[in-house]
Backbone as a printed PyTorch tensor [residue, N CA C, xyz], in Angstrom:
tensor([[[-24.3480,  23.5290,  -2.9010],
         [-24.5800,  22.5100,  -3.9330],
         [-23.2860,  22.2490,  -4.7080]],

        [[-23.2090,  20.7260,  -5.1270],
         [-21.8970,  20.6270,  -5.4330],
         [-22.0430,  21.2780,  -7.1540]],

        [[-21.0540,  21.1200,  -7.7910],
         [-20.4370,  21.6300,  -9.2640],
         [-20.2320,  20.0160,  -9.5730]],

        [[-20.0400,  19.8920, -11.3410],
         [-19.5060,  18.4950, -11.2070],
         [-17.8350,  18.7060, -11.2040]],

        [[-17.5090,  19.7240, -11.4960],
         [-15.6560,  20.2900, -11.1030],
         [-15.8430,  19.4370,  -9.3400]],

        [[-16.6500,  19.4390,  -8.9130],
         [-16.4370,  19.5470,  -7.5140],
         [-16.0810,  17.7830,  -7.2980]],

        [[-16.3630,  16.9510,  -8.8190],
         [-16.6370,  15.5340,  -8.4140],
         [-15.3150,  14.8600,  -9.1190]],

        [[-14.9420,  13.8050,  -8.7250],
         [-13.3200,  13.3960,  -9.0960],
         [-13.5690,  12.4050, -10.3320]],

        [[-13.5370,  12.0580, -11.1300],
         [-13.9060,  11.0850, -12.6580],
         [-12.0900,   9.9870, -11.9750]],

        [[-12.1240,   8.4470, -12.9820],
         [-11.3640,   7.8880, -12.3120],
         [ -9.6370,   8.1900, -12.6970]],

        [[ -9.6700,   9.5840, -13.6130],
         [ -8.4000,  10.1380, -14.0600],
         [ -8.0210,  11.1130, -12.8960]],

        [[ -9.1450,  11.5380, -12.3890],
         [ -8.4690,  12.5240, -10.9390],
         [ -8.1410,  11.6640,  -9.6000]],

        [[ -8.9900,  10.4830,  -9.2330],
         [ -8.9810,   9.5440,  -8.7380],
         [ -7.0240,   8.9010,  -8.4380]],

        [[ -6.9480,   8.5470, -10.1100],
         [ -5.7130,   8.2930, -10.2370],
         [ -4.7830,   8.9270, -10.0800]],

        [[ -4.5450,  10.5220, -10.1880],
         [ -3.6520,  11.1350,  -9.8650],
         [ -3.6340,  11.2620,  -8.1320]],

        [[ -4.6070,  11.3090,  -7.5950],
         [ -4.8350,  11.7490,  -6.4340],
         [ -4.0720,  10.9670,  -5.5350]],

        [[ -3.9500,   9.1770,  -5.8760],
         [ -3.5290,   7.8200,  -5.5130],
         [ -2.3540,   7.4180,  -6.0290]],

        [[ -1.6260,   8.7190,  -7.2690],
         [ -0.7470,   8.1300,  -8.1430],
         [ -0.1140,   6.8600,  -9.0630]],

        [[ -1.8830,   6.4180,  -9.3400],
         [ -1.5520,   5.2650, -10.4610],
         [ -2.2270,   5.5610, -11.7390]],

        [[ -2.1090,   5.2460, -12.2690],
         [ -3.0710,   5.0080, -13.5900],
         [ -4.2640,   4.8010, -13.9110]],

        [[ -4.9430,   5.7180, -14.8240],
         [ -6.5200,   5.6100, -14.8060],
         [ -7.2850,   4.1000, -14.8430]],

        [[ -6.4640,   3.1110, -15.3000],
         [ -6.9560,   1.8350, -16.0780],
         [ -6.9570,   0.9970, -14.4700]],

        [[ -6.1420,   1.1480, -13.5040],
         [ -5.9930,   0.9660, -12.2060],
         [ -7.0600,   0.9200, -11.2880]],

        [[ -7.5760,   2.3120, -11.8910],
         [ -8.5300,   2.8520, -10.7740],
         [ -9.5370,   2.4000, -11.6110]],

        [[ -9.6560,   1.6740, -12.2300],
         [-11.6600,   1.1230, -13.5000],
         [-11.2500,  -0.6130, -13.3880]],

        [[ -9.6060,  -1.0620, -12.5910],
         [ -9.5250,  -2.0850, -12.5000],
         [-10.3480,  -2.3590, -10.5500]],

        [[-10.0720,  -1.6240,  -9.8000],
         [-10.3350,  -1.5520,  -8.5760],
         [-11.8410,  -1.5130,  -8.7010]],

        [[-12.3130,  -0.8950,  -9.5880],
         [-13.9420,  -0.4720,  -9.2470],
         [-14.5940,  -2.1180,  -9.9230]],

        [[-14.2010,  -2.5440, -11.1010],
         [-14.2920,  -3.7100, -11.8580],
         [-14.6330,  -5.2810, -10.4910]],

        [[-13.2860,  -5.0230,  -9.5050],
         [-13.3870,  -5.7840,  -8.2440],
         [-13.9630,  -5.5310,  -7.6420]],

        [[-14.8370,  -4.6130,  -7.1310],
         [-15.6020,  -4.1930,  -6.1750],
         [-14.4310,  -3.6510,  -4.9920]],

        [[-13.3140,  -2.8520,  -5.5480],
         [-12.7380,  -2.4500,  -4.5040],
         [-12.4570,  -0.6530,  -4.3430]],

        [[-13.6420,  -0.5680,  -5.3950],
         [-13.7190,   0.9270,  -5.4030],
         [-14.7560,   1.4880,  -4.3830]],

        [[-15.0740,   2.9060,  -3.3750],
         [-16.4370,   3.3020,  -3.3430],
         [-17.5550,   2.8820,  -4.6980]],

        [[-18.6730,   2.7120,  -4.3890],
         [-19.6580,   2.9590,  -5.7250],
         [-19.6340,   4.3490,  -5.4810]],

        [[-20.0540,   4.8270,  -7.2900],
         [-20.2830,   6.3080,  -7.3460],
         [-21.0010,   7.1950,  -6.4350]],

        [[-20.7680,   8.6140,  -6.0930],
         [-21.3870,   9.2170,  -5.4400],
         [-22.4280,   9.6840,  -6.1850]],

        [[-22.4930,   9.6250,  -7.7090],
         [-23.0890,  10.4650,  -8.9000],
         [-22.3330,   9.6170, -10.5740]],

        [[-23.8630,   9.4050, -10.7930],
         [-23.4720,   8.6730, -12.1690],
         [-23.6990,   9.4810, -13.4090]],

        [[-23.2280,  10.2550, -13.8770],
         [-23.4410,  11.5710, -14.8340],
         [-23.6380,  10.8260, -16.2900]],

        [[-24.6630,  10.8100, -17.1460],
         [-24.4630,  10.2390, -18.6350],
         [-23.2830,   8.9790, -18.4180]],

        [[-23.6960,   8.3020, -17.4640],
         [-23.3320,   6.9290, -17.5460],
         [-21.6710,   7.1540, -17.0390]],

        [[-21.1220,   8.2710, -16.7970],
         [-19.9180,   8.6000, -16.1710],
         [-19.7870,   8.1560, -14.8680]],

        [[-19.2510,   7.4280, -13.7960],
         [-19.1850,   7.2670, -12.6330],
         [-17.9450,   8.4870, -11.9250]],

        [[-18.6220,   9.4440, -11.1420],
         [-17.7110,  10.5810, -10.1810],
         [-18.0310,  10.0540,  -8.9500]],

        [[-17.0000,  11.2030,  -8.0120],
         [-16.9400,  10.6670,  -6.7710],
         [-16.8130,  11.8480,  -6.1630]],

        [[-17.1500,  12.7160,  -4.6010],
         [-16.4960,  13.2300,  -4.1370],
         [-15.3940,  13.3000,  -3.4850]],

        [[-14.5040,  14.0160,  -3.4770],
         [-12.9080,  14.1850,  -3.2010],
         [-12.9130,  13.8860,  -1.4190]],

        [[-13.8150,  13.9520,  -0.9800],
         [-13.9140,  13.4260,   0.6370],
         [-13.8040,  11.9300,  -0.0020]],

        [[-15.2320,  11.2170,  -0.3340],
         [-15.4870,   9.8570,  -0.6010],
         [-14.1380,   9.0440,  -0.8930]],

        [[-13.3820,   9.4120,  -1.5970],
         [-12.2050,   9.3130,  -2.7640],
         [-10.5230,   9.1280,  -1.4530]],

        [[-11.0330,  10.6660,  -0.7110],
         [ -9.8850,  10.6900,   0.3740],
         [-10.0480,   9.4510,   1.7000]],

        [[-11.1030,   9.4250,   2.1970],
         [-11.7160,   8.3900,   3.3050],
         [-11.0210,   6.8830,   2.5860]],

        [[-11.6740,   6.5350,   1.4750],
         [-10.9980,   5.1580,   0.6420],
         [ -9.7830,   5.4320,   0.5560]],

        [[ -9.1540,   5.6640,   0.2070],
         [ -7.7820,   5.9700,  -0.1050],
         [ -6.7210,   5.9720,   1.3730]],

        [[ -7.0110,   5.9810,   2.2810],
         [ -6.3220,   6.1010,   3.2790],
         [ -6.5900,   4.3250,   3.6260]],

        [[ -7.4920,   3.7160,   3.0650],
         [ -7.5460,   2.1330,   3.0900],
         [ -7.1400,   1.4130,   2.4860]],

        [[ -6.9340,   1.8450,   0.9100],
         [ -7.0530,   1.1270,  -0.3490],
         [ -6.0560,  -0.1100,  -0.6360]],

        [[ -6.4640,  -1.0460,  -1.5570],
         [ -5.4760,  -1.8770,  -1.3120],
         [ -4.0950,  -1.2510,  -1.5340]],

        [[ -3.5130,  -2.9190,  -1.0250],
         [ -1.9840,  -1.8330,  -0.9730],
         [ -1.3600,  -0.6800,  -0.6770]],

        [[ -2.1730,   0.0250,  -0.2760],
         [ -1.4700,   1.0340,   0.2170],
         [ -1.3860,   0.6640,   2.1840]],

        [[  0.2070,   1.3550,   1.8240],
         [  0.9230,   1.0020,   3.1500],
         [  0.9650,   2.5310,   4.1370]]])
């Protein structure tokens, strides 16, 4: 069973991708984020798979 340590919020997100948190709530804003894996007290997390799979797509990235 996961932990929520186990789930990425869009400040781990951002480090993970190396941009800025406001980046990663601009991507989700477009619909160019995963949707959450888990919506905690209105928090949107993600798992670090979910997070890694996107990220090897994401815009702009080359």
């Amino acid at each position: 069973m996961s932990r929520s340590t186990d789930l990425w919020s869009y400040a781990e997100i951002a480090r993970h991708i190396n941009v800025r948190p406001e980046t990663v709530r601009s991507y989700r804003r477009h619909g160019l984020l995963p949707e959450p894996d888990v919506v905690d007290g209105g928090h949107p997390r993600w798992y670090p798979e979910t997070v890694r799979a996107w990220a090897r797509n994401r815009p702009g990235h080359r």
